[in-house]
C-alpha positions as CSV (number, residue, x, y, z in Angstrom):
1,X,-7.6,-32.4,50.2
2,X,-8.4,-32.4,46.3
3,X,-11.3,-30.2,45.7
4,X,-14.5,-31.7,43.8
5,X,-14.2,-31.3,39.4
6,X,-15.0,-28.3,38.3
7,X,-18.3,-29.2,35.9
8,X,-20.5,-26.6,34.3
9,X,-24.1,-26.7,35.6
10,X,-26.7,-24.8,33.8
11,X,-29.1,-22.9,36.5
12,X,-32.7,-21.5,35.8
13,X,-32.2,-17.8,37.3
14,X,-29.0,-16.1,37.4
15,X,-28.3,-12.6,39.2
16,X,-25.9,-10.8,37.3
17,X,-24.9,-6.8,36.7
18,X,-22.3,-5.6,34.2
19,X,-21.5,-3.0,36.7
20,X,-19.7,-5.0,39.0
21,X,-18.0,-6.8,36.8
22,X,-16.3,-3.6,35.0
23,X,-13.5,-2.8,37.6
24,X,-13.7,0.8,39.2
25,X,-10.4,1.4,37.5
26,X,-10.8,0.1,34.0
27,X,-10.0,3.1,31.6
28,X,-13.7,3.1,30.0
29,X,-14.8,4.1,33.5
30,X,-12.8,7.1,33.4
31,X,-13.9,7.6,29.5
32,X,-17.6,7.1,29.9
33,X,-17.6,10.0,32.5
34,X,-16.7,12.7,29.7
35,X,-18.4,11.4,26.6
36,X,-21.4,13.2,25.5
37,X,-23.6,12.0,22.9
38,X,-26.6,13.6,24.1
39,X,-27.6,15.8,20.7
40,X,-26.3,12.9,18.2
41,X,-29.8,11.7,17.8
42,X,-31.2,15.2,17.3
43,X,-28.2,16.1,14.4
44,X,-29.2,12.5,12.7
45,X,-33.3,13.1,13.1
46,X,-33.9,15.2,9.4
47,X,-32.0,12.3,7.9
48,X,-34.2,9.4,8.9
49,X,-37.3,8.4,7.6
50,X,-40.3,8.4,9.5
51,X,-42.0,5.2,8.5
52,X,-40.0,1.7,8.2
53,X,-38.2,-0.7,10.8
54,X,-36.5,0.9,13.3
55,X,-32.9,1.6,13.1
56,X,-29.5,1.0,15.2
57,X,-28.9,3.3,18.0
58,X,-26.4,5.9,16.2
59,X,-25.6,6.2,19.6
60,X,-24.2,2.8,19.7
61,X,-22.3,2.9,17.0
62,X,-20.4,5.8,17.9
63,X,-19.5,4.3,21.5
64,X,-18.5,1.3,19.8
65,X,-16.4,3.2,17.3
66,X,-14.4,5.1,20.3
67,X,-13.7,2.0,21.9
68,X,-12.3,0.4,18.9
69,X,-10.0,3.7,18.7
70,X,-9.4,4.0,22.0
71,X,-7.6,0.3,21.7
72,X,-6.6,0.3,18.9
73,X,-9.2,-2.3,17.3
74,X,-9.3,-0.9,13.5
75,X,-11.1,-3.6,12.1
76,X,-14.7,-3.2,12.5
77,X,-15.6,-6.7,11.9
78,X,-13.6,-7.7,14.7
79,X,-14.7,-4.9,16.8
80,X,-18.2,-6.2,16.7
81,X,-16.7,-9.6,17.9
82,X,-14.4,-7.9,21.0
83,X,-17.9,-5.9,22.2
84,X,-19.6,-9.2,21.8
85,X,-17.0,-10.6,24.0
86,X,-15.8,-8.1,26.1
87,X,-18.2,-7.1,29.4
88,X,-16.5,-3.7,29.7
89,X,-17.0,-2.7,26.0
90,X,-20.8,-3.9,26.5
91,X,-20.8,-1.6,29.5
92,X,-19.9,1.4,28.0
93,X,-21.9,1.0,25.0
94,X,-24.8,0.5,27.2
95,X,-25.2,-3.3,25.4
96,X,-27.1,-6.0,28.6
97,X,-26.0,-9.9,28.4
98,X,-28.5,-10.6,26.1
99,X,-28.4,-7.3,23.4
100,X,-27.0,-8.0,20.0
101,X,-24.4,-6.5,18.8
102,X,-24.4,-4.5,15.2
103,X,-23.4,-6.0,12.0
104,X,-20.3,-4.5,10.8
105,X,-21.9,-3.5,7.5
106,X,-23.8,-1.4,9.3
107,X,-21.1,1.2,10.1
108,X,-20.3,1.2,6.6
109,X,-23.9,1.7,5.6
110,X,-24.1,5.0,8.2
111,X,-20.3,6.4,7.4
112,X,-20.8,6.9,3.9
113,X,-24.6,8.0,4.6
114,X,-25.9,9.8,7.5
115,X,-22.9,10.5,9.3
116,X,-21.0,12.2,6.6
117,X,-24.4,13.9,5.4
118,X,-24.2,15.5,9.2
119,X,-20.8,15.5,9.6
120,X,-20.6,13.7,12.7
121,X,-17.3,12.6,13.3
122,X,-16.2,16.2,13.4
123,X,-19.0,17.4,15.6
124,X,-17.4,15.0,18.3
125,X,-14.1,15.3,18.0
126,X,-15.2,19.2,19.1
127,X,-17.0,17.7,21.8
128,X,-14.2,16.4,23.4
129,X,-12.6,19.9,23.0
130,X,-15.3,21.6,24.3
131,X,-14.9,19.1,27.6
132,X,-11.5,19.8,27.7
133,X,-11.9,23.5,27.5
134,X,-14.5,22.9,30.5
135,X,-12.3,20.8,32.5
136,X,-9.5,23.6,32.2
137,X,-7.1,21.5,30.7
138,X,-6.6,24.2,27.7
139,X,-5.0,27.4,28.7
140,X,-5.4,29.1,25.0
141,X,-2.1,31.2,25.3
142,X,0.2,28.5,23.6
143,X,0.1,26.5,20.5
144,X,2.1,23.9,18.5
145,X,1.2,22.8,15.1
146,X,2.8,20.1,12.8
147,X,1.9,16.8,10.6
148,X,2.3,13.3,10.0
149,X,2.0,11.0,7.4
150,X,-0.3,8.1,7.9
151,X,0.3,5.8,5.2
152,X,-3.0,5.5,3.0
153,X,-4.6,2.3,1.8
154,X,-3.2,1.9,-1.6
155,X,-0.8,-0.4,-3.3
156,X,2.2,1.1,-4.8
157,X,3.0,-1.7,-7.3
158,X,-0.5,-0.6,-9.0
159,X,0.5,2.6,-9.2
160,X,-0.2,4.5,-12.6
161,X,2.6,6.8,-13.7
162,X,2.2,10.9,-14.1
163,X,2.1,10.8,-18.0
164,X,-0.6,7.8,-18.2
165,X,-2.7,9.9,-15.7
166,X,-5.8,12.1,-16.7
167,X,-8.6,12.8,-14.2
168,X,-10.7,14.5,-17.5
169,X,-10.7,11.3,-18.6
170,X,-12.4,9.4,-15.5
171,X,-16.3,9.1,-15.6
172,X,-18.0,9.9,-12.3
173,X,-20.8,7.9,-12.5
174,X,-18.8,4.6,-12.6
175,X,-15.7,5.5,-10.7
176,X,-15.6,4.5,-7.0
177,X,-16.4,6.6,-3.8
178,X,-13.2,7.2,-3.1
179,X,-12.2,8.3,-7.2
180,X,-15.3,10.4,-6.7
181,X,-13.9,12.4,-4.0
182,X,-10.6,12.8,-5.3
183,X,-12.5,14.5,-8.2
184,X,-14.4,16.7,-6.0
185,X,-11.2,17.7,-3.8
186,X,-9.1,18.7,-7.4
187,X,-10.1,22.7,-6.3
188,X,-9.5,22.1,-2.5
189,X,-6.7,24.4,-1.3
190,X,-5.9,21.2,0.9
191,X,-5.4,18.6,-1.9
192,X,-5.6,19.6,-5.7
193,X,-4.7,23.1,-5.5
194,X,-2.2,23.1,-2.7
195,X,0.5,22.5,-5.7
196,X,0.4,22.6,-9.5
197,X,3.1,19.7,-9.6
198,X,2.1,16.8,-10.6
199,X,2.7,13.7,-8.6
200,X,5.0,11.2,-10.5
201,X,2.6,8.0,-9.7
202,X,-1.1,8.0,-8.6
203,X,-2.9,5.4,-7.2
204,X,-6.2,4.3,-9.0
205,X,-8.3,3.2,-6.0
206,X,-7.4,6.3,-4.0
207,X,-6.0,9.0,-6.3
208,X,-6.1,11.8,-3.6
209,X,-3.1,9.8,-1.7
210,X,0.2,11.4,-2.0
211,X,3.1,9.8,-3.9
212,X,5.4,10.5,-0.8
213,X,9.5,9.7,-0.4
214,X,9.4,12.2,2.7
215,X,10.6,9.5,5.3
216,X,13.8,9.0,3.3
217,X,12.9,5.8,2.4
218,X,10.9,3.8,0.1
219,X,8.2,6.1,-1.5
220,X,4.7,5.6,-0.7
221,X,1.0,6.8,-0.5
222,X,-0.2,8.5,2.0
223,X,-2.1,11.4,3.4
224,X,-1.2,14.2,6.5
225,X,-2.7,14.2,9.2
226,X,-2.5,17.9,10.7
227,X,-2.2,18.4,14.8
228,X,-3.1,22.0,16.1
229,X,-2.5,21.0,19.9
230,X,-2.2,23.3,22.9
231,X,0.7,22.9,25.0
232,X,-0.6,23.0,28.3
233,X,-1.8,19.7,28.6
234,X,-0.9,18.2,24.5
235,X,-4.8,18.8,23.8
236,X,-6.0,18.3,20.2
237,X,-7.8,21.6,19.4
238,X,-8.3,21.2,16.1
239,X,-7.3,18.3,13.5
240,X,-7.0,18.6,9.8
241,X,-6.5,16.0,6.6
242,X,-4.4,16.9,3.6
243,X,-2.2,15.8,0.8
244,X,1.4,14.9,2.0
245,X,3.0,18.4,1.0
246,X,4.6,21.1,2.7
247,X,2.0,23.8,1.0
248,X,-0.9,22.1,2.3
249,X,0.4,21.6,5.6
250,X,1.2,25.2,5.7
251,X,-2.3,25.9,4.5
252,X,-4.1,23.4,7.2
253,X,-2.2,25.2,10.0
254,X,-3.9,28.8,9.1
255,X,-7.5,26.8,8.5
256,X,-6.9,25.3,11.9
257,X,-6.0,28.7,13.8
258,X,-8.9,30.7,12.2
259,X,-11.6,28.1,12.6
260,X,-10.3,27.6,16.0
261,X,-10.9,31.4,17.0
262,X,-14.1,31.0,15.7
263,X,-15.9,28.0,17.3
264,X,-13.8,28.0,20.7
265,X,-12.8,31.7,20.9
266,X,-9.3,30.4,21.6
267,X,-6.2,33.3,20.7
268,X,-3.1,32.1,20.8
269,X,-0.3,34.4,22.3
270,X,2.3,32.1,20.1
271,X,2.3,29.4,17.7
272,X,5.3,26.5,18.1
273,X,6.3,25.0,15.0
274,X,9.6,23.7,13.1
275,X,10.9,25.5,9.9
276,X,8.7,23.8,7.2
277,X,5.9,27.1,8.3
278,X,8.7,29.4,8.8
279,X,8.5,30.7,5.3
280,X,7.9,34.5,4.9
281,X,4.3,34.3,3.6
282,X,3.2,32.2,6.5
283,X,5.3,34.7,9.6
284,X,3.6,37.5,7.7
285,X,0.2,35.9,8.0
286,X,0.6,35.5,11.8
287,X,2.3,38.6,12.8
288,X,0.6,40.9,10.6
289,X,-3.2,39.7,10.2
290,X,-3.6,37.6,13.2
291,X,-1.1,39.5,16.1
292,X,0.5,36.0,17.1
293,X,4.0,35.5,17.7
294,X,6.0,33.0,15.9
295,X,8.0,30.6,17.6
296,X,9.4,29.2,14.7
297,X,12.7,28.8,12.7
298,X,12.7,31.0,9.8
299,X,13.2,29.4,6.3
300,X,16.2,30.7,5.0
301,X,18.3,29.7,1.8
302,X,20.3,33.1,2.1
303,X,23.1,31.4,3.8
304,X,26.9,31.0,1.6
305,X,29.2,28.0,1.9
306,X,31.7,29.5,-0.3
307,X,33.3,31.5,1.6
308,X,31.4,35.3,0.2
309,X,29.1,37.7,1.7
310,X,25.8,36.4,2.9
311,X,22.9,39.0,3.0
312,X,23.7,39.0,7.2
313,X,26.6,40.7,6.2
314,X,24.7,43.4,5.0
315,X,22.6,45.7,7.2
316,X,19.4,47.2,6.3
317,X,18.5,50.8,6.9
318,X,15.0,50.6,7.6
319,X,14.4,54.7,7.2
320,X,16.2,55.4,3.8
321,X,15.0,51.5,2.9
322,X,18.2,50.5,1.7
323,X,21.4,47.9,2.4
324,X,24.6,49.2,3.5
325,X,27.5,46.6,1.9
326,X,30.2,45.6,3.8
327,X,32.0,47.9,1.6
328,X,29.4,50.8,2.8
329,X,28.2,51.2,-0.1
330,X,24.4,51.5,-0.4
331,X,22.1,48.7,-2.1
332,X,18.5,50.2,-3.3
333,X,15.5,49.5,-5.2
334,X,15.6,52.1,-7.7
335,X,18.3,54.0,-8.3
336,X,16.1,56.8,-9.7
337,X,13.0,58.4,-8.7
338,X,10.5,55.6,-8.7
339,X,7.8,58.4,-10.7
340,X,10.4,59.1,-13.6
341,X,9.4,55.8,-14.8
342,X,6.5,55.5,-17.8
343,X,4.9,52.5,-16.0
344,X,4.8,52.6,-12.3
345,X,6.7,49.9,-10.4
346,X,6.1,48.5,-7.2
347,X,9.1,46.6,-6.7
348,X,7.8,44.0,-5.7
349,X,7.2,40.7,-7.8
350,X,4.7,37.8,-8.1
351,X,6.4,35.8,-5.1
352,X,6.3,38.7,-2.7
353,X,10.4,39.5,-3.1
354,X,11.9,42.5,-3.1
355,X,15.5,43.4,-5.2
356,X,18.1,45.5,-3.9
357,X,21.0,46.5,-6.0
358,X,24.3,47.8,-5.7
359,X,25.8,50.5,-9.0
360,X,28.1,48.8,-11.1
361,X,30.4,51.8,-11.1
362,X,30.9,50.9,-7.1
363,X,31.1,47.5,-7.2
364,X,34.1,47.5,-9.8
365,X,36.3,49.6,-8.1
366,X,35.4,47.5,-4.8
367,X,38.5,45.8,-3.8
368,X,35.8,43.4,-1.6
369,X,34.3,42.5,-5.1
370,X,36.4,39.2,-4.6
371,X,34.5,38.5,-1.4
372,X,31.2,39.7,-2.9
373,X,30.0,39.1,-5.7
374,X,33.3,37.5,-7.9
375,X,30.9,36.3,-10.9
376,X,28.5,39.5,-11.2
377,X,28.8,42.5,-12.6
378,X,26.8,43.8,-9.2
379,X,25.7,42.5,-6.0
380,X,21.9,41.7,-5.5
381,X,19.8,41.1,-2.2
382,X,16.5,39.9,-1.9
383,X,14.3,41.1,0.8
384,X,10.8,39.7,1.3
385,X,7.8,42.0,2.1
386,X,7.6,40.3,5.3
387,X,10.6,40.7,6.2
388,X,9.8,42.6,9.3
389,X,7.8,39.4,10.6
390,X,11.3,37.5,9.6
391,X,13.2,40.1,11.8
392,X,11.0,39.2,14.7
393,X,10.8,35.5,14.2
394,X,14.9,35.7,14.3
395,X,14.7,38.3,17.4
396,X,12.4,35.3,19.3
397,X,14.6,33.0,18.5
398,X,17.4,34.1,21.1
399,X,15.3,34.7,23.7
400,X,14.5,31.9,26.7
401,X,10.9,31.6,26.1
402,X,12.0,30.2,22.6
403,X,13.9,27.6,24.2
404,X,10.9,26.3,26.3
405,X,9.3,26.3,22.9
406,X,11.3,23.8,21.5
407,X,11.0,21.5,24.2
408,X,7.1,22.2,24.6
409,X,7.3,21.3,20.3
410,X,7.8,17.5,21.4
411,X,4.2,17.4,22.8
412,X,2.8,17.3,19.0
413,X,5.3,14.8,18.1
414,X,4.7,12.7,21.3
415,X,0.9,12.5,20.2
416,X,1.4,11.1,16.5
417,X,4.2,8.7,18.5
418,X,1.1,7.5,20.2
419,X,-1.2,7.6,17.8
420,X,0.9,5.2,15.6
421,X,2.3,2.9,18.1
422,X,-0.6,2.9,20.8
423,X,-3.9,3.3,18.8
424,X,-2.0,1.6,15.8
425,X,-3.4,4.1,13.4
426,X,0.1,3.6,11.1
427,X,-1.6,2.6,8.2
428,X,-5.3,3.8,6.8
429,X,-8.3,0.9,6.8
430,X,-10.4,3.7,4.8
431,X,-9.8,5.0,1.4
432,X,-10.2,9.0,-0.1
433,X,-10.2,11.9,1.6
434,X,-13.4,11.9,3.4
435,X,-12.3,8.4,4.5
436,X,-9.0,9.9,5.9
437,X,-10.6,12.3,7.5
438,X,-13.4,10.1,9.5
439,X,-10.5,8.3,10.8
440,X,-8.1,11.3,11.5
441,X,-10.9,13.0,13.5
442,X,-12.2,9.4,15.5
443,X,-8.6,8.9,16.4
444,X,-8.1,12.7,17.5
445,X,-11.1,12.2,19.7
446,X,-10.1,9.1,21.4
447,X,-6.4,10.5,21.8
448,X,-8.2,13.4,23.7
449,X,-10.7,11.0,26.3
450,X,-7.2,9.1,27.0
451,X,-6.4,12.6,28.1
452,X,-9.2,13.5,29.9
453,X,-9.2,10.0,31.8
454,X,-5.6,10.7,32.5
455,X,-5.8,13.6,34.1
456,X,-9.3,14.3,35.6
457,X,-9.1,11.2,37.5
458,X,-12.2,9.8,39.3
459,X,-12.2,10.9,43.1
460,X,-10.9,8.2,45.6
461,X,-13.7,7.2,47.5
462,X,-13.4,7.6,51.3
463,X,-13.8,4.8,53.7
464,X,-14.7,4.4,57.1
């Protein structure tokens, strides 16, 4: 028979608990078990005042920023409607039936305040490290390191063109936050000073975006987000935000390394990477100064498509530091005694490169001149001064553990797949750098509880 109408009926006492409602195998569950927010109060404490009304729970907000991450939720307004909403979100944020959510100004009230001030964000994105180190999921003997561009929050039709630009003329006490920190970013190694070429269109709102064609397709603004993972497990061990250029990417990926070392006393045996770090200054910097091998393509332009020598074709004495042609014939430095000369020479010049030459009198009675050097007077090589992390970089390279490398280099590129299309982070809801780098390090954070809840499931509870 037809059951009665379903009507709602209003009833003076109800018995309900959000933990029976949140299923035991909803992914918060699994979140909630690793996220510690224990000392966020006692970071925030020196920056609140101790008379007035009281505040939100920073607490709260945080929890309700990682769930909005973890789902991919990036607008805050309508993040404060899902938690409203949502009886697993009000679970893990520790919200009853009848607690009232946060106003969305209020995040932006504490981000560009107290949390900054502190630098929170950061502090728990090296939480979840920390957790991960204790869980065992990071081994510390591998590494893989590489960027992405996250496309920043700036329109390119109101773009102002390189000649019409002039930061001198910008007045920091009207300019907005985010013109602000472009300003104070112009020395930073990672934006400003990672290149003295000038972008050929800035952004007004958000001048610290890269002007960006790199996707070999339409240009655009954007910023890097850098990934130091381990390969283990595809942890985030470090994160760090840039402009969208190979010399601060290259840059971010020795910051990364060193400050790693020194807040999780993690050494890498090897660092994975593709050729944009395999430059000579960057294999130097890990062979010689930090003992880590470089899995990495070396950067080479030596390389001849018309049909002459290439400097492979010549073979370096490492004792009498000189070249032996084809020909053998000898290429060196200085074809005198390097003291004979009034002002003393290193050979080496601003970029680190040093010249080998061959005499004229044996290259013109060379009958491989043709092959060699058929529009010079002389053949020249250039050889770097770390060459002899080069050498070894090329040496790895036709080994088997290099190989494994290369597949284990996918990991970094599976994350930003995943942070894009999974926690929709393909386009930046925050402008300038520090904003860039609230979200860089939020996302990072949630990427690594996924991770954690992945793979240090609950135990199965026994029954009978």
């Amino acid at each position: 028979m037809m059951g009665p109408r379903q009507v709602a009926q209003s009833a003076l006492f109800y018995e309900f608990s959000l933990e029976r409602h949140v299923p035991e195998d909803h992914l918060l569950r699994s979140i909630d078990r690793f996220v510690d927010l224990d000392d966020v109060r006692g970071r925030l404490a020196p920056l609140y005042s101790s008379t007035g009304r009281p505040s939100v729970d920073p607490e709260l907000m945080i929890r309700m920023l990682l769930v909005g991450y973890c789902f991919g939720v990036r607008s805050e307004r309508r993040l404060c409607e899902e938690v409203h909403l949502n009886l697993a979100y009000r679970w893990f944020c520790r919200l009853d039936l009848e607690d009232r959510v946060p106003d969305h100004s209020t995040f932006s009230k504490n981000r560009h305040g107290r949390f900054r001030d502190c630098d929170l964000f950061r502090h728990v994105f090296e939480a979840t490290v920390r957790r991960c180190i204790a869980e065992g999921l990071v081994g510390g003997e591998r590494f893989a390191v590489d960027a992405s561009l996250i496309e920043a929050d700036a329109n390119k039709q109101r773009s102002t063109a390189r000649e019409d630009w002039d930061p001198a003329a910008i007045d920091p006490d009207t300019a907005p936050r985010a013109v602000r920190e472009y300003l104070a970013v112009l020395d930073d190694a990672a934006f400003g000073a990672a290149s003295e070429v000038k972008p050929k269109f800035t952004s007004p709102v958000d001048p610290a975006a890269q002007w960006t064609g790199a996707l070999k397709g339409h240009a655009f603004f954007a910023y890097a987000t850098n990934y130091l993972i381990d390969t283990d497990n595809a942890i985030i061990v470090d994160v760090e935000t840039t402009r969208a250029i190979r010399q601060a990417e290259v840059g971010a990926a020795r910051t990364m390394i060193d400050r790693t070392m020194d807040r999780f006393g993690l050494y890498p045996e090897r660092l994975i990477a593709d050729s944009a770090y395999g430059s000579a200054p960057m294999l130097g910097w890990l062979v010689e100064e930090r003992g880590i091998e470089p899995h990495i393509p070396v950067f080479d332009k030596s390389g001849r498509s018309d049909g002459t020598f290439e400097r492979a074709d010549f073979a370096y004495d490492r004792h009498a530091d000189v070249y032996v042609c084809p020909a053998g014939k000898t290429l060196r430095q200085f074809h005198r005694p390097r003291d004979s000369y009034k002002t003393p020479r290193s050979g080496v010049d601003a970029e680190g490169m040093m010249r080998y030459r061959a005499s004229k009198r044996d290259c013109d009675l060379c009958p491989l001149k043709p092959r060699c050097c058929p529009g010079q007077p002389q053949r020249k090589i250039m050889r770097s001064v770390h060459e002899g992390a080069r050498d070894l970089a090329r040496e790895i390279a036709t080994t088997d553990e290099y190989a494994l490398s290369r597949h284990l280099r996918k990991k970094v590129e599976m994350l930003f797949a995943h942070l894009k299309r999974i926690l929709r982070l393909d386009r930046l809801r925050l402008r300038g750098p520090c904003g860039a780098r609230d979200e860089f390090h939020l996302a990072a954070a949630a990427q690594n509880l996924r991770k954690l809840a992945k793979l240090k499931a609950p135990p199965t509870p026994q029954t009978g």
